[in-house]
Structure formats: structure tokens, C-alpha cells
Residue, then its C-alpha position, 0 to 999 in steps of 0.5 A: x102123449x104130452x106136446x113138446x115144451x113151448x119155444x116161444x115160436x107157438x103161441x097158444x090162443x089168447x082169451x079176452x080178459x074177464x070183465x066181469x065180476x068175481x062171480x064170473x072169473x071164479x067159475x069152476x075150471x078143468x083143474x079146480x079144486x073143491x069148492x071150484x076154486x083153484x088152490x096153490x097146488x092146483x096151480x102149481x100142477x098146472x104150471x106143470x102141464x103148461x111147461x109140457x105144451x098143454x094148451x088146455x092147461x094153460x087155458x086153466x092158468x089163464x083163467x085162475x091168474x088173469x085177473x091178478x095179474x090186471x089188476x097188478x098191471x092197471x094200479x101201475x099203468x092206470x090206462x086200461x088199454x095199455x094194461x089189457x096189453x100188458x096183462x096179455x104180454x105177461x100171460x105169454x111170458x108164464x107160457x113161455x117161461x112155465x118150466x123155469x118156474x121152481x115151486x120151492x121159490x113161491x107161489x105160482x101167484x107170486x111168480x105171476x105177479x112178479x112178473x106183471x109189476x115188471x113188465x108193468x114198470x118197463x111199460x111206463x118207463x117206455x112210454x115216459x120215455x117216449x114223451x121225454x124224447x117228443x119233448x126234448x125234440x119240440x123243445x130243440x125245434x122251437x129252440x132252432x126257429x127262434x135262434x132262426x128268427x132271432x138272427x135274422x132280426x138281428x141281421x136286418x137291424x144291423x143292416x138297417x144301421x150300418x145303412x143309416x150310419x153310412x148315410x153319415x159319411x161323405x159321398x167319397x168315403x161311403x163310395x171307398x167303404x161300399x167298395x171295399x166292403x161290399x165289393x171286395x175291391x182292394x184299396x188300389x181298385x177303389x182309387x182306380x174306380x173312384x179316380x181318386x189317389x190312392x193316399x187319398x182313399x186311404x185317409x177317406x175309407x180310415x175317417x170313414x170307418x171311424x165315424x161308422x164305428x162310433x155311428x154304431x156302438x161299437x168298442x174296441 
């Protein structure tokens, strides 16, 4: 009695994939045809084994396809790593997809190595992808530490200025400025604090911003 179609949910015993030569990877199989290679029908009555949950012929298929399908998978991935990994998950996907395999639309070759270009192709999309993202991060990184460094550059050399040009004033008109601007104090406060009448402060801090405006550049 045959075992149940597969569901996905059992995964047959995954082989290593053949490192050897063609010799090697030729060897007779339990389904092979004369000569002990494995034809086009033979595959396609494998296929057929395999749709039913047959582990033994998907052992069969593994060996007959394995190969092609590596070497489709490692011309596109070109790591041989990431293209074991690869040819493994697309020996899964003929397990799990054999029933939906038609022989009237090609090959079982054909239908494999269908498969292995695209998965191959969504492997380095994947890992293209990946590497955009860990340089669009490092870029917005870098790019947030310097707006960082810079402002604050820009935020000591303002200081630096504005305290070399409030070094210009009169002693009362940078007390009224300190005041006022550093302290929040309201013109009246700043007379009240400094003694000074209020008329007075406010002509002071006027005379006092003009000259830091033109001590610093800037326009209005």
C-alpha cells in the first residue's frame, strides 16, 4: 500500500549533495533505465512515486536532479554554501509540489530546473536586500552623528562669538543683554536689578543689540 501524499508537514531524509564526479553521481539507481542512467520517463514514473509519499523514490529523484539543479542554482548564487542551501530547499519544493507536476507541460528536468533559477533568483534578491538595508542604516548613522557633531560645532562657535562680541559692549549694555537674554528678565526687571531707569535700559539693550548684530554678521 502506498504512504499518503506529502503535506509538507514530513520531510523525507535529506542526502548530502554529490561532490564527486559524474562517475559518481551516474551510479546505477533503483529506478534506472538501461545502461543505469536515468531517462525522461524514468523521472516522470518517479515523479509519480514521489506524489504518493514514496520516500525511496524521492531518494531516486534526488539523485537523478541534485546535480542539475546545483549547478543551475551555484551559476546564479555563485557561493557554494548559500547554493547547498539553496539546492536543498528546491529538493524539498519537488517533494512537496510532485503532484502538481503535469507531464504534458515538460520535462521533470525542466520542471526542476524552473524551480532552482527562481529560487536561486529570490536568494540573491534576499541577501541584495539585506546588504541595501545594512547600508542605508550605516549611511543614516553616519549621516545622524555628523548633523550631531556638526551642530554642535556650530553651537560652540556661535557662543564663542556672541561672547567675544558681547566683550564689545559697555559694561551696562551687556549686564541689560545678559539680563534679558540669558536670564528671561523683562525690561522693567532689568532696570529694577541694574538700578537704572527703565528709558534708560531700553536705549542701552537697542544700542547694545545693534552693535552684536553687526559684531556677528548678521543681516536683516
Amino acid at each position: 500500500m502506498d504512504a499518503p501524499p506529502p503535506d509538507g508537514r514530513h520531510r523525507p531524509p535529506l542526502r548530502l549533495l554529490p561532490t564527486a564526479g559524474a562517475a559518481q553521481v551516474n551510479q546505477p539507481l533503483p529506478f534506472a533505465g538501461r545502461g543505469g542512467r536515468t531517462t525522461p520517463s524514468d523521472l516522470t514514473e518517479i515523479m509519480g512515486k514521489v506524489a504518493r509519499g514514496d520516500k525511496q523514490a524521492f531518494s531516486a529523484l534526488y539523485d537523478a536532479l541534485a546535480p542539475l539543479v546545483f549547478g543551475i542554482v551555484l551559476k546564479v548564487v555563485r557561493d557554494r554554501a548559500q547554493s547547498e542551501e539553496v539546492t536543498q530547499e528546491v529538493m524539498i519544493d519537488l517533494w512537496r509540489q510532485a503532484a502538481r507536476y503535469r507531464p504534458e507541460a515538460g520535462s521533470v528536468q525542466t520542471w526542476a530546473a524552473t524551480i532552482a533559477h527562481r529560487r536561486a533568483v529570490d536568494r540573491v534578491r534576499s541577501a541584495q536586500a539585506a546588504t541595501d538595508r545594512e547600508h542605508a542604516q550605516a549611511a543614516r548613522e553616519h549621516t545622524t552623528a555628523f548633523d550631531e557633531v556638526s551642530e554642535q560645532v556650530e553651537t560652540r562657535l556661535e557662543s564663542e562669538q556672541v561672547r567675544r562680541c558681547l566683550h564689545g559692549l559697555t559694561e551696562l549694555q551687556r549686564q541689560a543683554v545678559t539680563l534679558a537674554y540669558y536670564r528671561g528678565l523683562t525690561y522693567r526687571e532689568v532696570a529694577e536689578a541694574l538700578r537704572t531707569p527703565l528709558p534708560t535700559i531700553k536705549t542701552r539693550m537697542r544700542d547694545g543689540l545693534v552693535r552684536l548684530r553687526d559684531c556677528m554678521g548678521v543681516t536683516t
